[in-house]
C-alpha positions in Angstrom: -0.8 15.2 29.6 0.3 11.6 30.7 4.4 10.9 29.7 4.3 8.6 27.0 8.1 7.9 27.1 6.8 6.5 30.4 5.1 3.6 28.1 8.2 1.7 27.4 9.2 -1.8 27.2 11.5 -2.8 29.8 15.1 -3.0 27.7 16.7 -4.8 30.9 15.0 -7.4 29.9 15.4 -7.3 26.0 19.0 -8.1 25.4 18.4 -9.3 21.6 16.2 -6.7 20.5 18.4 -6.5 17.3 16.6 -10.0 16.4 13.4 -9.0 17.1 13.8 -6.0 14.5 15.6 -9.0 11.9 12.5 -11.5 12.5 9.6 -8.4 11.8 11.6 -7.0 9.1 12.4 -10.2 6.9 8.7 -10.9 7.4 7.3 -8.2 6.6 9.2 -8.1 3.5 8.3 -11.4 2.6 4.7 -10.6 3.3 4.7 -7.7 1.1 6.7 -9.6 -1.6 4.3 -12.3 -1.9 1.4 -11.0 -1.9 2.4 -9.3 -5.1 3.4 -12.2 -6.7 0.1 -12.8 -7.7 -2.3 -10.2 -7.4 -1.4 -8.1 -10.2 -2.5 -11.2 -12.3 -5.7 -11.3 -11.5 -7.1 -10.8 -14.6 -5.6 -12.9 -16.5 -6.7 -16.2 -13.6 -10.0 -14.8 -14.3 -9.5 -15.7 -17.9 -8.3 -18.9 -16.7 -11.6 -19.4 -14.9 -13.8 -19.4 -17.6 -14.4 -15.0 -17.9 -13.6 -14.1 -21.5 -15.1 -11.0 -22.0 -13.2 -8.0 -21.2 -15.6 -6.2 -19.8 -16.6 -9.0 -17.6 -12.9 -9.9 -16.5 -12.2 -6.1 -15.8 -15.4 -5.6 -13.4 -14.2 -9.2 -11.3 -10.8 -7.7 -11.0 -11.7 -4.4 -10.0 -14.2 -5.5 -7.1 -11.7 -8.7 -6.0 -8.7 -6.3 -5.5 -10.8 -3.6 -3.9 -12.9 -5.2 -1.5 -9.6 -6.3 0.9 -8.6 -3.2 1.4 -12.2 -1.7 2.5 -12.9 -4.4 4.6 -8.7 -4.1 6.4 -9.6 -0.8 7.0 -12.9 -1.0 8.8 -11.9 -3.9 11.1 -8.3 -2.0 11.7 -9.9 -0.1 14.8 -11.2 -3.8 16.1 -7.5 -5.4 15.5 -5.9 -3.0 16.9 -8.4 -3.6 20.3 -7.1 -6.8 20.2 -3.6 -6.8 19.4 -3.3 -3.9 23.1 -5.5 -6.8 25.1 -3.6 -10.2 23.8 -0.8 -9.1 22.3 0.6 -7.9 18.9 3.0 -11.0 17.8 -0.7 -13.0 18.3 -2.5 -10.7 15.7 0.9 -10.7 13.0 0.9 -14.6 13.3 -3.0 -14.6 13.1 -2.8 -12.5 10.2 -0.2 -14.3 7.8 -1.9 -17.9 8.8 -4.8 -16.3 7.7 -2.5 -15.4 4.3 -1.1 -19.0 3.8 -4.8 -20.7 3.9 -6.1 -18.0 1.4 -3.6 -17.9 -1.2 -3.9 -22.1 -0.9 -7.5 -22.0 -1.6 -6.9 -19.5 -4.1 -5.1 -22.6 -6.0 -7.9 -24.9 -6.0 -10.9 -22.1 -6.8 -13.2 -22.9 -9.9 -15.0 -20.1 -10.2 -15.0 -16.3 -9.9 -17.1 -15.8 -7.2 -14.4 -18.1 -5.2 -12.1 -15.6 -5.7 -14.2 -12.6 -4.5 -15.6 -14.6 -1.7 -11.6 -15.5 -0.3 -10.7 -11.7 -1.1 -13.3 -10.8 1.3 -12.0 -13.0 4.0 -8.6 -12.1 3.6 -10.2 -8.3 4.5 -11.0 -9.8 7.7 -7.8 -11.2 9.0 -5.4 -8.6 7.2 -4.2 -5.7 8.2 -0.6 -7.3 9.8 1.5 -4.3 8.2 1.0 -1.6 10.7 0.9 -3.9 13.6 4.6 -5.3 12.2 5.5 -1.7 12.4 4.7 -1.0 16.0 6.2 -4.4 16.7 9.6 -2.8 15.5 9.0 0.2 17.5 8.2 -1.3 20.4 11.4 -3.5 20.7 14.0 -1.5 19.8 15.5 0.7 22.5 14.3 4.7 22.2 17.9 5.7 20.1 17.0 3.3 17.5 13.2 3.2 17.3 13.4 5.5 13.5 15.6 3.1 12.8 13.8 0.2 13.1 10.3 2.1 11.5 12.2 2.7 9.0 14.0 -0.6 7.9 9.9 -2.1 8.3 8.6 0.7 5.8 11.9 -0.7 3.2 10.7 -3.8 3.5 7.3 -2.6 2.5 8.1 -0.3 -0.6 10.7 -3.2 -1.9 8.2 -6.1 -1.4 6.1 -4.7 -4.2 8.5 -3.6 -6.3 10.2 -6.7 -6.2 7.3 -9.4 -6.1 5.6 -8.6 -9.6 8.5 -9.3 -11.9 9.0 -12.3 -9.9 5.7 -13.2 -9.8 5.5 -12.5 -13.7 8.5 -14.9 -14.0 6.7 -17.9 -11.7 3.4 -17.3 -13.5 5.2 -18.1 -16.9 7.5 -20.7 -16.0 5.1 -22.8 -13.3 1.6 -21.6 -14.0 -0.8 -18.9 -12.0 -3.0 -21.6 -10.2 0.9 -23.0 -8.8 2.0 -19.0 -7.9 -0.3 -19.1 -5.2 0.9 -22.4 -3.8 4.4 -20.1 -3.8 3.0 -17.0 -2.0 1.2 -19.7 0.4 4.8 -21.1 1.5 6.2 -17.6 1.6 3.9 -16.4 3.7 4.3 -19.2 6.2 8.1 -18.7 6.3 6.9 -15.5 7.3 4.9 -16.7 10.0 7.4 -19.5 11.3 9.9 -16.1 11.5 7.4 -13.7 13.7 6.4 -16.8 15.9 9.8 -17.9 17.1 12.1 -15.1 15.8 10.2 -12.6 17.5 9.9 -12.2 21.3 6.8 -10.3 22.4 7.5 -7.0 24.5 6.7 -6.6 27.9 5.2 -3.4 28.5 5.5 -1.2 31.4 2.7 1.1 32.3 3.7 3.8 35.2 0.9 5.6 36.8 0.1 9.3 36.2 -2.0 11.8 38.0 -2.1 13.9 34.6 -6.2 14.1 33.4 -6.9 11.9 30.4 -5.9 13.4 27.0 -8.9 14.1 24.7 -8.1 13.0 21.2 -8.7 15.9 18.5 -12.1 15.4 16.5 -12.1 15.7 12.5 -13.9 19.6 13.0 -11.0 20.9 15.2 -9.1 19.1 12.6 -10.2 20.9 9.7 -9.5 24.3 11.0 -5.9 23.7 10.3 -5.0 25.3 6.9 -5.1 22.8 3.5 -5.6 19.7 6.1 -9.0 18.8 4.3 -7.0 19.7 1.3 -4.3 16.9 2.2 -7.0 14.4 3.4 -8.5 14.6 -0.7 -4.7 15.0 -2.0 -4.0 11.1 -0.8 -7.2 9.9 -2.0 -6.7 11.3 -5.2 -3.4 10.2 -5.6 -3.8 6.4 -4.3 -7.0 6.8 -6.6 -4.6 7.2 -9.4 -1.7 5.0 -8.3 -3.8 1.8 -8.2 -5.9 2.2 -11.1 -3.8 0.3 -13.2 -3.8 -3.0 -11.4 -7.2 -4.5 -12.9 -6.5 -3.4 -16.9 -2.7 -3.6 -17.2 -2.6 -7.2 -18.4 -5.6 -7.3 -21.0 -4.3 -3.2 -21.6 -0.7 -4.9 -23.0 -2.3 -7.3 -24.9 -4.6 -4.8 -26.7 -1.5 -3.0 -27.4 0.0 -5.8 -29.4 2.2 -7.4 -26.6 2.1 -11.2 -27.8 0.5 -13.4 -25.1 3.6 -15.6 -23.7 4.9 -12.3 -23.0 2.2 -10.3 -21.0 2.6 -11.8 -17.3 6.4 -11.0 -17.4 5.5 -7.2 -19.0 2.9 -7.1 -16.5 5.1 -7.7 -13.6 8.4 -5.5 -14.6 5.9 -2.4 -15.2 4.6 -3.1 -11.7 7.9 -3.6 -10.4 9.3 -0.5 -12.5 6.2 1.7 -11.1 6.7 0.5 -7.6 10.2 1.4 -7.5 10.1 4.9 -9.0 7.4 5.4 -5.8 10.1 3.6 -3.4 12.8 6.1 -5.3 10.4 9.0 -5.0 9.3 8.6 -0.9 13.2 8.8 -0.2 13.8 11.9 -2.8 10.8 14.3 -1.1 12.8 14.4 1.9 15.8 16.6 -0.4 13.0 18.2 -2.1 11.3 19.8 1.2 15.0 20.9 2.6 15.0 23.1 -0.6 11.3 24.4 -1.8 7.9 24.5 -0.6 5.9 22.0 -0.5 3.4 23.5 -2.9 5.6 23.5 -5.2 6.7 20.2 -5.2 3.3 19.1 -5.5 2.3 20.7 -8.1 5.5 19.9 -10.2 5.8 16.0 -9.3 2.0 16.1 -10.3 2.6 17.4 -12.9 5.1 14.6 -13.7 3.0 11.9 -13.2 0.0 13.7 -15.4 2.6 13.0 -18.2 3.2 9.1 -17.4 -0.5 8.4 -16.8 -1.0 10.5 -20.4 1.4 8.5 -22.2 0.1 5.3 -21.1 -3.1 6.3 -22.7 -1.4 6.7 -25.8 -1.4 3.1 -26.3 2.5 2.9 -26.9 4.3 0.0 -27.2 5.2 -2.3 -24.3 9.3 -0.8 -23.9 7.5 3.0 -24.0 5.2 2.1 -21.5 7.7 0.7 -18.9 9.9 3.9 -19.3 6.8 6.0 -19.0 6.3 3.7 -15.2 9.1 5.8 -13.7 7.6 9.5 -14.4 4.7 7.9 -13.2 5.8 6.2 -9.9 8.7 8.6 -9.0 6.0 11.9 -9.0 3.5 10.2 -7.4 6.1 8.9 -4.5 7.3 12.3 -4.2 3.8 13.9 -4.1 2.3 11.9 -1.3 5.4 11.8 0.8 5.7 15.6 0.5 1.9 15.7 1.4 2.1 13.9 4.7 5.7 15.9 6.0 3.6 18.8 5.5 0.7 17.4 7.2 2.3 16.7 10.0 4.2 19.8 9.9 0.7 22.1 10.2 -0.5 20.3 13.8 0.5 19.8 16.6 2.2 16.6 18.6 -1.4 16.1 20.1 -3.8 16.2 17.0 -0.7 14.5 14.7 -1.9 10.7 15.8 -5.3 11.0 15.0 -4.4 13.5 11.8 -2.4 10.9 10.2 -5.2 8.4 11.0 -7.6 10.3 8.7 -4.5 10.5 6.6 -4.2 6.8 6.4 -8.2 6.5 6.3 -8.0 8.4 3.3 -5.2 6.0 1.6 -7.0 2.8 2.3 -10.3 4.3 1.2 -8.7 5.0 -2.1 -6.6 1.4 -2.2 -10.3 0.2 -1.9 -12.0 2.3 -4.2 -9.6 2.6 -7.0 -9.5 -1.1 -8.7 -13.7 -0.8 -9.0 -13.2 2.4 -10.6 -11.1 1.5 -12.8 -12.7 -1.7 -13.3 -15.8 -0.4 -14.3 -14.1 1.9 -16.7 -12.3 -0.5 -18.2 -15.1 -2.4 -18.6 -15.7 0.4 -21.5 -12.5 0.9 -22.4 -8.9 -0.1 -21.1 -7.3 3.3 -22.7 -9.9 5.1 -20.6 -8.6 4.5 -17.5 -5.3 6.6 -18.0 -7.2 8.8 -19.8 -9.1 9.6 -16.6 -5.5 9.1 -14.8 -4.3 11.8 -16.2 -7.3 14.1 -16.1 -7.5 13.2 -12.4 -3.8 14.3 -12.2 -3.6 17.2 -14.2 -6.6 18.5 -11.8 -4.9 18.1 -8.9 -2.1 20.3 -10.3 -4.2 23.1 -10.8 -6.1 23.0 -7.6 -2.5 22.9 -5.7 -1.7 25.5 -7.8 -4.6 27.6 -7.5 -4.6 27.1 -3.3 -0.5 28.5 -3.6 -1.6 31.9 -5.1 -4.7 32.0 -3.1 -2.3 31.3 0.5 0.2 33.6 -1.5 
């Protein structure tokens, strides 16, 4: 097998690699940040675009927030081609112009079908947060490359937790339609940063005499124990986690929240929900040094079946933001637990491509989740957590089940 330390960049030649990991970081974070400054209202710009049924606003929602994701993730393999040929600081930049011409237009639309038709070409040229991430990696000398993954994945848990309540606070003091002007700008400060805070990496191939390595298919894959198991585990929970982006907003105003109020509620349960994730992806880490995985599972599961049943409840708008942290912080802790253990179970040569179905699995349910939940709440908004919780509360019994059958 080829050295792949032998891959390096040449860190002669990097003295200010601290400023490349400042210039991907900031940007990142201000990537993340805006684009949630306006997203999770989508439903309510709907309304402003002429939708007024419910049902109807629920369905646009669902589809518009879902279709990005799908599309990201089946041109990631084709990016990625692109970024090792010309360069990854050319496919960032390419991807956060493409971010600041989107949300713009996204200002001016008229229609619904604007929306959806921009939210499908933002699925083309997105995908900028993994490539930020290597970017990080690459530049930063081998002592501190966890270090500088790391301070990129903070930057991408606090974006969202951050940008709703923000964005709840621009979108009642300026107006939606002048929100997206804001995210435009933001994201261009994150471009300007990437294209001159951010030097590009030379990288030095050395030869090797080693044969090729032959990348693990999904059947050699699947005889490891519980990994088809974990592939259906981050489905499920990302199917859960990002069902309640398309009803939230019309779902507090059913519950009696009074209208001026519902883009600020909107964005601090976002922001609360978001957090408790952030709060429970650092946590699993003292979890795992202490009990199995299994059961960690099962019991953060079970957690978040009791936020998602509350919710359903229809309780009023202070209950339901305390009933966010259950909710985020056992989902967090689930999923982080689910991929240390992943990794874990296979080896250094099948982890790449496992944690690819891994994140296959994630995007598919970031993609398939708003529809869902769209469509249901198309029916009814209190559906959705009913199904939230169902969803939930039968993942804790199949984790549970598989622990007494591998006990």
């Amino acid at each position: 097998m080829a050295d792949l330390s032998s891959v390096r960049p040449a860190y002669g030649e990097l003295p200010d690699w601290r400023r490349n990991q400042a210039a991907v970081t900031v940007a990142t974070f201000i990537g993340f940040t805006a684009f949630t400054l306006v997203m999770p209202f989508l439903p309510l710009y709907f309304e402003q675009l002429g939708l007024h049924d419910p049902s109807a606003i629920a369905i646009w929602s669902g589809v518009s927030l879902g279709v990005t994701p799908a599309i990201t993730a089946a041109m990631t393999p084709l990016w990625a081609r692109v970024a090792d040929r010309y360069g990854r600081k050319l496919m960032v930049a390419r991807s956060l112009a493409s971010f600041v011409v989107v949300m713009a237009l996204m200002a001016a639309v008229r229609h619904p079908w604007q929306v959806l038709a921009l939210r499908i070409l933002l699925g083309l040229f997105a995908g900028y947060g993994t490539i930020a991430m290597t970017m990080a990696a690459d530049s930063a000398p081998p002592a501190h490359m966890a270090t500088a993954i790391g301070w990129v994945q903070t930057a991408q848990r606090l974006g969202p937790a951050l940008g709703p309540m923000i964005g709840g606070v621009l979108a009642a003091a300026l107006g939606l339609r002048e929100t997206f002007i804001v995210a435009a700008v933001c994201y261009f400060g994150a471009f300007l940063l990437v294209v001159f805070g951010y030097r590009e990496v030379g990288i030095r191939r050395e030869q090797s005499d080693d044969a090729p390595v032959v990348s693990p298919t999904f059947a050699e894959l699947k005889l490891i124990p519980h990994f088809v198991l974990f592939v259906g585990l981050v489905f499920g929970f990302q199917l859960v986690d990002r069902s309640i982006g398309p009803v939230l907003p019309l779902y507090l105003r059913e519950i009696g929240t009074a209208e001026s109020r519902v883009p600020f509620l909107s964005g601090l349960v976002f922001t609360l929900t978001a957090g408790a994730a952030a709060a429970g992806n650092q946590a699993a880490g003292w979890f795992l040094r202490r009990w199995p995985a299994p059961n960690i599972v099962v019991v953060s599961a079970a957690v978040a079946t009791v936020g998602a049943a509350g919710f359903a409840l229809g309780p009023s708008a202070s209950v339901l933001m305390a009933l966010a942290l259950p909710f985020g912080l056992g989902i967090g802790i689930a999923t982080t637990s689910i991929y240390t253990t992943a990794g874990q179970a296979v080896t250094s040569r099948q982890r790449n491509v496992a944690f690819g179905y891994l994140s296959t699995a994630y995007l598919m349910g970031l993609a398939v989740s708003p529809i869902v939940a769209g469509l249901i709440g198309s029916r009814s908004m209190r559906a959705v957590f009913v199904v939230d919780a169902v969803g939930l509360a039968l993942i804790t019994w199949i984790v549970r089940q598989r622990m007494r059958a591998a006990a």
